[in-house]
C-alpha positions as CSV (number, residue, x, y, z in Angstrom):
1,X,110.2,103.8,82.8
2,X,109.8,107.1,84.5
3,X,110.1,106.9,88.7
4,X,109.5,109.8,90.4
5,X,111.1,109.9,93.7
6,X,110.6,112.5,96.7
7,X,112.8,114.7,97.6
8,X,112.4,112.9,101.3
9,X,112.5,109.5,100.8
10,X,113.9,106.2,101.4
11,X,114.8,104.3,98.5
12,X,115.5,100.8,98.6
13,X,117.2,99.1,95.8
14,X,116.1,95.4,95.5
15,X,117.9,92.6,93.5
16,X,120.3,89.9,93.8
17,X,124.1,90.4,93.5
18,X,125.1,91.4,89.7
19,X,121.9,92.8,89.0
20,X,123.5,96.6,88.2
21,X,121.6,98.5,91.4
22,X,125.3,100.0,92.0
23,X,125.4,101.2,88.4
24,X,122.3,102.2,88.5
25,X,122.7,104.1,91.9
26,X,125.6,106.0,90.6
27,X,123.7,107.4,87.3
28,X,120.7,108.8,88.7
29,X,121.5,109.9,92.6
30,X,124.6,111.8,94.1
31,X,127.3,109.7,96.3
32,X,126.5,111.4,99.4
33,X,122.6,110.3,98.8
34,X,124.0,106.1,98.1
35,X,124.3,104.1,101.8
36,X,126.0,100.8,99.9
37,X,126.5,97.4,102.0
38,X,129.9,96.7,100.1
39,X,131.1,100.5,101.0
40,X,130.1,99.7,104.5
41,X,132.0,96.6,104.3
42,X,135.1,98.3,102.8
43,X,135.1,100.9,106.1
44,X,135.4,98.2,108.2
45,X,137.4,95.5,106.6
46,X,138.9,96.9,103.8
47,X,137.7,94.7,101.3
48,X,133.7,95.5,99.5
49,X,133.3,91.9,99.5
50,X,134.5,90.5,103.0
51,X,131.6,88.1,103.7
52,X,133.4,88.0,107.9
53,X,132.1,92.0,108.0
54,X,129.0,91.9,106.6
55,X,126.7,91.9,110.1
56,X,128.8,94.6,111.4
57,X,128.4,96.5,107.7
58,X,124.3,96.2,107.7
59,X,124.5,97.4,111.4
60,X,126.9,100.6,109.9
61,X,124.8,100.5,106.8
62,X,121.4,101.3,109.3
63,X,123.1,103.5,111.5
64,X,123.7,105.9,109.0
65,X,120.7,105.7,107.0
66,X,118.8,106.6,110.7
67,X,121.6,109.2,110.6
68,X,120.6,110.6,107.1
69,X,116.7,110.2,107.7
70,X,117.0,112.2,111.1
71,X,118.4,115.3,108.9
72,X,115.6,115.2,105.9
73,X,117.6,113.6,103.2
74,X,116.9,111.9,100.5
75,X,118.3,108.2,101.4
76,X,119.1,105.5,98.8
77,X,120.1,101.6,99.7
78,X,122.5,99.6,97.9
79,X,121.6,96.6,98.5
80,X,120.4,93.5,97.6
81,X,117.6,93.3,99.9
82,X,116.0,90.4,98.6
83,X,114.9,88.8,101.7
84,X,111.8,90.2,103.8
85,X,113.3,91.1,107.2
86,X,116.3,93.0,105.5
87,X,113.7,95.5,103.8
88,X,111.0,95.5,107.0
89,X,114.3,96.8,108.8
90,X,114.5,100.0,106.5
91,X,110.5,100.4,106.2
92,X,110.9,100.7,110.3
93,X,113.4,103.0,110.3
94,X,111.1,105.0,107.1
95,X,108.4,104.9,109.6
96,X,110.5,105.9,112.4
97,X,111.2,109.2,110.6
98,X,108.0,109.4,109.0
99,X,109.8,108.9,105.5
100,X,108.2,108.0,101.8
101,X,109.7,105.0,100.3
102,X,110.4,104.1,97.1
103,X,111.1,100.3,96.2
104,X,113.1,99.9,92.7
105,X,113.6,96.7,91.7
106,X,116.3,95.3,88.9
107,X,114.2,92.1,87.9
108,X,116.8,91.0,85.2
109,X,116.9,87.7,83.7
110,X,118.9,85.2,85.3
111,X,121.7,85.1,82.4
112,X,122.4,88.5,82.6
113,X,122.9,88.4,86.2
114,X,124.6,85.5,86.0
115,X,127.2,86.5,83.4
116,X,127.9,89.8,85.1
117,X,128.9,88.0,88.0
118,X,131.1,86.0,86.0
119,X,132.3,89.0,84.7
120,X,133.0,90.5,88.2
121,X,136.8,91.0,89.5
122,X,135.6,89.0,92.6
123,X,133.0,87.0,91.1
124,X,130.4,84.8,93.9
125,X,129.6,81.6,93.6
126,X,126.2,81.0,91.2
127,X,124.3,79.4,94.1
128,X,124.2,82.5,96.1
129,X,123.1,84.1,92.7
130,X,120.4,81.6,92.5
131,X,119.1,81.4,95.8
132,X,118.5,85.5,95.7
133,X,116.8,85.2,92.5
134,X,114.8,82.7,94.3
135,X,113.8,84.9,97.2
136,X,113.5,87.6,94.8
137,X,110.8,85.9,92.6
138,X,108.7,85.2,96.1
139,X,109.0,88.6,97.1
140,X,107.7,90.3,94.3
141,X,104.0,89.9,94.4
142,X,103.8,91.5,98.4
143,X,106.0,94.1,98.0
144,X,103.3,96.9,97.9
145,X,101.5,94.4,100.7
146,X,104.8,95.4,103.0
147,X,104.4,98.8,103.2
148,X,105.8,100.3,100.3
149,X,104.4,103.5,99.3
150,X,105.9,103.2,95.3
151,X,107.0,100.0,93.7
152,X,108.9,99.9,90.2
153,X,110.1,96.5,88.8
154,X,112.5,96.7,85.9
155,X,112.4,93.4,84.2
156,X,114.7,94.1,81.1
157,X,118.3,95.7,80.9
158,X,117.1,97.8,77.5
159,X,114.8,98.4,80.5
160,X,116.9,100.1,82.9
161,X,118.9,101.7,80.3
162,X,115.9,104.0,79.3
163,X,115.0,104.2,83.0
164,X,114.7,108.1,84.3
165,X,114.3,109.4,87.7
166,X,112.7,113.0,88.4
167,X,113.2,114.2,92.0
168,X,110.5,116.1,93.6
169,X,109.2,118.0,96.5
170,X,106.4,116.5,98.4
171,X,102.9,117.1,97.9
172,X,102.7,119.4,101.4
173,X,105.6,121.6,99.9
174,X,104.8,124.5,98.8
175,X,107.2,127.0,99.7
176,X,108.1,128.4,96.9
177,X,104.5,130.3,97.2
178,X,105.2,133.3,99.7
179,X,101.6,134.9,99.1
180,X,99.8,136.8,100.1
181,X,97.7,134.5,101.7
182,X,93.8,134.6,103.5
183,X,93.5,131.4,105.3
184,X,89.8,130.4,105.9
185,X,88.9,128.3,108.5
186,X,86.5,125.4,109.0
187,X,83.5,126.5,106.3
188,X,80.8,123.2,106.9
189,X,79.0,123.4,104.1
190,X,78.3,127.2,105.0
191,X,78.4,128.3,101.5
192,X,76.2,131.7,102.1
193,X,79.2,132.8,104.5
194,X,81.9,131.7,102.7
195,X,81.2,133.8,99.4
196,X,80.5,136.8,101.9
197,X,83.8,136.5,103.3
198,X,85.2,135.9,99.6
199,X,84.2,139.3,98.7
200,X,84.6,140.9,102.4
201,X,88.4,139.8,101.0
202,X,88.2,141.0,97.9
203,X,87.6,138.1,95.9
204,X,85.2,138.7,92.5
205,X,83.0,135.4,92.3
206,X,81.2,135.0,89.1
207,X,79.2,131.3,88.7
208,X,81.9,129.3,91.0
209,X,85.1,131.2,89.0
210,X,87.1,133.2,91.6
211,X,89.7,135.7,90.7
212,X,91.4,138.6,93.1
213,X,92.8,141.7,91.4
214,X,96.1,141.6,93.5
215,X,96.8,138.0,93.2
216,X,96.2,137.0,96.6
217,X,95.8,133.3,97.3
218,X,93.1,131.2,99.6
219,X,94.4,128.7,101.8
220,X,91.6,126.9,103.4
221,X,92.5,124.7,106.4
222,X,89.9,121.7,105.9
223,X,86.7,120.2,106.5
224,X,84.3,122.1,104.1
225,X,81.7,119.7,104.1
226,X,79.4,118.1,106.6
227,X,76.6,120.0,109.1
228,X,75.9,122.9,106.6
229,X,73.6,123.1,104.0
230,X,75.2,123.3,101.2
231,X,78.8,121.2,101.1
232,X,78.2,120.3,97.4
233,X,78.3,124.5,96.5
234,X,81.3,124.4,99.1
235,X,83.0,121.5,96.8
236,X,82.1,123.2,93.4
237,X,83.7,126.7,94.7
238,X,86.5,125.1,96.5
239,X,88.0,122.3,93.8
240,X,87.1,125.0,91.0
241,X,89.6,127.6,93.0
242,X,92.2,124.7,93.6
243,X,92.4,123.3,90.2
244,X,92.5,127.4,88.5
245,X,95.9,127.7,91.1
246,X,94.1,130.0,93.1
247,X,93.8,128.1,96.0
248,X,95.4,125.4,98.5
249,X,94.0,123.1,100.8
250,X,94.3,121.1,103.3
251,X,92.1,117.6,104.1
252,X,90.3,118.2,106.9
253,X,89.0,115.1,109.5
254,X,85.1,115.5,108.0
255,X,86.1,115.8,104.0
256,X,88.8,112.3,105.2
257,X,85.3,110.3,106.4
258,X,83.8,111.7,102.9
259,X,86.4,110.7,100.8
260,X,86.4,107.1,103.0
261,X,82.3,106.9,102.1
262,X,82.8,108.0,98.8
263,X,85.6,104.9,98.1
264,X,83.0,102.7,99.3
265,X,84.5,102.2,103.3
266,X,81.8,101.6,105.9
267,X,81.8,104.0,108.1
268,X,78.9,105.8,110.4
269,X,77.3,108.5,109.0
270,X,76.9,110.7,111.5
271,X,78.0,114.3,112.6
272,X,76.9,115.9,109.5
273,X,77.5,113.2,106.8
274,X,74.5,112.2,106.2
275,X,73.3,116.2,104.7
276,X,76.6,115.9,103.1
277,X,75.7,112.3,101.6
278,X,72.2,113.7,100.8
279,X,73.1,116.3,98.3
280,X,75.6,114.3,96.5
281,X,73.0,111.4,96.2
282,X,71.2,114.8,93.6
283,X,75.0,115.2,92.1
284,X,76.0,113.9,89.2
285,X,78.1,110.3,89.0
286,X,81.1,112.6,87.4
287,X,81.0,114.9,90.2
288,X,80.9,112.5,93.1
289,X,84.1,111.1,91.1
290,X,85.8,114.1,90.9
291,X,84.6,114.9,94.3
292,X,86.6,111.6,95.8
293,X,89.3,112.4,93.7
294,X,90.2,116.2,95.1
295,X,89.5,114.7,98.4
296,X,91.8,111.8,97.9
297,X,94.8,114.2,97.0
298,X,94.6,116.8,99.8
299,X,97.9,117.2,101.7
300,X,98.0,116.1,105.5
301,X,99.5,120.1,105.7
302,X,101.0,122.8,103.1
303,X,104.0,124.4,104.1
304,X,104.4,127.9,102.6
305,X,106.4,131.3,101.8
306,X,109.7,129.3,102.6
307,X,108.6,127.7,105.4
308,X,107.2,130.8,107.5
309,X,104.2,129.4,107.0
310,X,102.6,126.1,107.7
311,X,98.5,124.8,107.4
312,X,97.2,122.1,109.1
313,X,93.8,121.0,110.0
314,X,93.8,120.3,113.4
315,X,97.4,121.2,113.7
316,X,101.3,119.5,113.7
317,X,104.0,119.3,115.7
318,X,107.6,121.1,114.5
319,X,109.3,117.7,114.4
320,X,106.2,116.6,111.6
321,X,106.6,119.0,109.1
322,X,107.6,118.4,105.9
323,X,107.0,114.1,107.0
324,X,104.6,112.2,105.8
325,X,103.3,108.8,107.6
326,X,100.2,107.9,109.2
327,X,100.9,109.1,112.8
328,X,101.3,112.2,111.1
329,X,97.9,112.1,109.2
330,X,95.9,111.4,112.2
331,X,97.7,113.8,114.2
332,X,96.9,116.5,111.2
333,X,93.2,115.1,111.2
334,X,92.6,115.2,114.9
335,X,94.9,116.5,116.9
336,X,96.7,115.3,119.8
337,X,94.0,113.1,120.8
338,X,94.1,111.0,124.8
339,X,91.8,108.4,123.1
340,X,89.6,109.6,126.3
341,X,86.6,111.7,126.2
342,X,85.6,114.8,127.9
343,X,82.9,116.2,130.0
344,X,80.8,116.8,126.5
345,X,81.1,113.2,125.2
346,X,84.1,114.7,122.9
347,X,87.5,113.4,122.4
348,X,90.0,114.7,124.8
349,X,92.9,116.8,123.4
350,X,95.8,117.5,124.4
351,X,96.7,121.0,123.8
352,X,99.7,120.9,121.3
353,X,100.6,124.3,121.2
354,X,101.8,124.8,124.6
355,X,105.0,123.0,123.6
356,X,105.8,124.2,119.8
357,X,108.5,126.0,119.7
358,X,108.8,126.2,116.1
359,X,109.8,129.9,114.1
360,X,107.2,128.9,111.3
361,X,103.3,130.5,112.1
362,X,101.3,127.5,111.9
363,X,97.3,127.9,111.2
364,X,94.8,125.6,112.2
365,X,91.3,125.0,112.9
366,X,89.3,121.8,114.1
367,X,88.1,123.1,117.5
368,X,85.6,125.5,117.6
369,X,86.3,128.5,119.8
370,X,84.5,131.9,119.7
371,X,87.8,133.9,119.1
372,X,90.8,132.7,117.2
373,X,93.0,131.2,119.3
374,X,96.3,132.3,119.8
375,X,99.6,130.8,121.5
376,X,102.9,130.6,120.6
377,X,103.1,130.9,117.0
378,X,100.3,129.4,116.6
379,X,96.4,130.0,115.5
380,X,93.6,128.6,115.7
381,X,90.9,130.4,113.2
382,X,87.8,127.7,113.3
383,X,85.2,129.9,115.3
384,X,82.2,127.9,114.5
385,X,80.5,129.1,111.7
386,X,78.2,126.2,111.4
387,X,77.7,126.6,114.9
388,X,75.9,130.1,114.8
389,X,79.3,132.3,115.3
390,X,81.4,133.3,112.3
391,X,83.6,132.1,109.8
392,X,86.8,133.6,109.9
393,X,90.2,134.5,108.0
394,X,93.8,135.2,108.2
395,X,95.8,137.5,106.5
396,X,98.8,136.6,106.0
397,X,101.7,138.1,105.9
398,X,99.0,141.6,107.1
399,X,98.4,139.5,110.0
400,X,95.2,140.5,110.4
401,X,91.6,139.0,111.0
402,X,88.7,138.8,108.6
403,X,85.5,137.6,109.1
404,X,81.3,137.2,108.6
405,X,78.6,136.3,111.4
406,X,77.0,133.4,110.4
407,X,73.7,133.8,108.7
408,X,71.6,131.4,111.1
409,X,72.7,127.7,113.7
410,X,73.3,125.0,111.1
411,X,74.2,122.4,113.7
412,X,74.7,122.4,117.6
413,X,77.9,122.1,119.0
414,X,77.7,119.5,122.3
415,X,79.7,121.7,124.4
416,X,79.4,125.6,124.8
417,X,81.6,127.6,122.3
418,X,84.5,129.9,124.5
């Protein structure tokens, strides 16, 4: 079995006493990354097995796993976490610091487990052994149900011998990339403007292959379907740059409903989606597959050049980068939203920005404004296209703005661009 484990993550070992997670800890992670129950129970007792210290060890156990999550590191729990509340405690404190988690489970027969128990130097009595096996057998088919974001159940122990473990970054890290960059705000389905802007960059477009002669890279901040006329040419371009390394992306609130439609959720097609809908209904089954499957992997945010650079749709907040969770998505999606609405019927937002105090530049869109947007280190390049303005980039690191009037008013915007 090959588990793939983020390089932020919680990892939960699960199985009964015996079962080898210790072992199995100590091949495949480093001692600083391994927060084990019978450790904790040594620091305060002396003794890995004192049964008197084992509240006060979970309560130590926590405490530094919050500890360890706060900083960004890769977490893993010894212990046998076979019973529901134990492991909804470490989901919380997952969700708490917007952490992945990773559930590995050591489903061994109950022979082996039992005879390495035997084995043991302080050996437990077989009823406890029995009674986890037994809450480990109902567990099992909810784990995913709990909240899990990856579940691996090793069932044999020629199983977990062969068992590897590859560490890597998350999907919204890509800061080994340090550019140059042109970020390109909300397109819309405004096809006609984005390959003008293409080329206004440099960019040679031949039949929906895209190339630059000095290497730059496109880094387009989301929603490129939905109001214009022609989101499926948008797609085509777009996944075609992606998928040649060309070109990174971020999901945008519009392409999220899409992808939602496209999985077969109901939701109200409105705003747009039903244009969007329209031309895909003339696509191609394949297409509309491949469609829902590039939407279904875009990153909440990238984070680039080292982390001097960070792209979000409708934003993020310092403390969020490099997180993942669903507060974070939504946040990413639509921004720091009241749940009220304004004077136009649209959401109210908070205005984020006045409070980062981040060094990274982050680059957004989302709200339409005439101009880009600047404050702090932050920018806000959607400037309507659809809506009859422009479409605009960034160059990054240049620092300079790019962009194209908009051919003709796709779609009206319910309150007066400024």
């Amino acid at each position: 079995m090959r588990i793939k484990v983020p390089h932020f993550s919680l990892v939960i070992l699960i199985g009964p006493n015996s079962s080898g997670k210790s072992t199995f800890a100590e091949r495949h992670f480093q001692n600083s990354e391994i927060v084990s129950l019978d450790y904790c129970r040594y620091l305060i007792s002396d003794a890995p097995k004192e049964t008197l210290a084992t509240a006060k060890a979970y309560e130590l156990m926590n405490e530094i796993i919050d500890k360890r999550l706060s900083m960004k590191k890769l977490t893993v729990v010894d212990a046998p976490n076979v019973l529901k509340h134990q492991r909804l405690e470490l989901l919380n404190l997952a969700n708490l610091h917007h952490a992945l988690t990773v559930a590995i489970v050591l489903n061994l027969p109950k022979e082996v487990i039992i005879a390495n128990n035997r084995s043991n130097d302080f050996p437990i009595d077989d009823n406890i052994i029995n009674y986890q096996l037994h809450q480990l057998e109902l567990s099992l088919p909810n784990l995913k149900q709990e909240g899990f974001n990856s579940v691996y159940i090793i069932n044999s122990v020629e199983e977990l011998m062969k068992t590897e473990i590859t560490q890597a970054p998350l999907f919204c890290d890509k800061q080994t990339e340090s550019g140059p960059f042109d970020i390109i705000g909300d397109i819309h389905g405004c096809f006609d403007e984005l390959v003008l802007l293409l080329k206004k960059l440099g960019y040679v477009i031949e039949d929906y292959h895209v190339t630059h002669p000095e290497g730059r890279k496109v880094v387009f901040v989301g929603d490129l379907v939905d109001r214009g006329p022609k989101s499926v040419e948008v797609l085509k371009l777009v996944m075609g740059m992606v998928k040649d390394g060309l070109a990174f992306c971020v999901q945008g609130n519009h392409d999220n409903k899409l992808y939602r439609m496209l999985s077969g959720h109901n939701v109200i097609v409105n705003h747009g989606l039903e244009l969007t809908r329209q031309e895909l209904d003339q696509a191609t089954e394949t297409f509309r597959n491949d469609v829902k499957e590039f939407l279904k992997d875009l990153p909440t945010h990238v984070i680039l050049d080292y982390g001097k650079l960070v792209v979000a749709h409708a934003g993020i907040k310092e403390e969020y980068i490099g997180r993942h969770s669903k507060e974070i998505k939504a946040f990413t999606l639509y921004g720091d939203t009241t749940k009220e609405l304004d004077e136009w019927g649209l959401p109210e937002r908070r205005l984020w920005s006045n409070d980062y105090k981040g060094n990274a530049l982050i680059i957004y869109g989302h709200t339409p404004n005439l101009e880009p947007v600047m404050i702090n280190n932050t920018i806000n390049i959607d400037t309507g296209c659809v809506f009859g303005n422009k479409l605009t980039a960034y160059r990054y690191p240049e620092g300079e703005f790019v962009f194209v009037e908009a051919l003709q008013k796709y779609a009206s915007y319910p309150r007066p661009l400024r």
